[in-house]
Wavefront OBJ file of the C-alpha trace (Angstrom):
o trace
v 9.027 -1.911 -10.255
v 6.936 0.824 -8.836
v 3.275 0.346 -6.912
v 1.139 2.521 -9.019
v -1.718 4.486 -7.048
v -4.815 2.449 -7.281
v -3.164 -0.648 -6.239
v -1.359 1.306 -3.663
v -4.357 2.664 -2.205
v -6.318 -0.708 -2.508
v -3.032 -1.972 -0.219
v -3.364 0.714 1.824
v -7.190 -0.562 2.730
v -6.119 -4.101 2.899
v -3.799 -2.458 6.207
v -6.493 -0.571 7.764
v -8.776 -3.803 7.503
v -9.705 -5.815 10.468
v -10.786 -8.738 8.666
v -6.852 -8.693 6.762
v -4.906 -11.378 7.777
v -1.495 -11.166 8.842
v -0.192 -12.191 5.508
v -2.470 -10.017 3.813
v -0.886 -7.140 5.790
v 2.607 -8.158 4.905
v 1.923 -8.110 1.288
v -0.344 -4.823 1.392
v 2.718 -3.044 3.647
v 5.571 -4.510 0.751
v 2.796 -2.787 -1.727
v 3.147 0.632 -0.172
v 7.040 0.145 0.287
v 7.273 0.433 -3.244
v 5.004 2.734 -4.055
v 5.802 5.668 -5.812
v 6.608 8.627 -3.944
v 5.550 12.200 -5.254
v 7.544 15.040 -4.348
v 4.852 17.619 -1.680
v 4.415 20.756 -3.234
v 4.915 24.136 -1.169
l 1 2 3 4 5 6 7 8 9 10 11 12 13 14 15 16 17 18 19 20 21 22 23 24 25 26 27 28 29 30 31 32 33 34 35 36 37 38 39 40 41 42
């Protein structure tokens, strides 16, 4: 199952948060692993 984008984004936070604990991170960076990845337009 696919990270949709609010929760990815919310995980994305949780990464870039000081106050995150190391856990927190591990969880938040499995999050974005499994994100869904859109295709860049040119």
């Amino acid at each position: 199952m696919t990270t949709g984008k609010k929760p990815a984004s919310k995980a994305s936070q949780e990464l870039s948060s000081k106050k995150s604990t190391p856990s927190e991170k591990t969880v938040a960076g499995s999050d974005l692993a499994q994100a869904k990845k859109t295709p860049k337009k040119k």
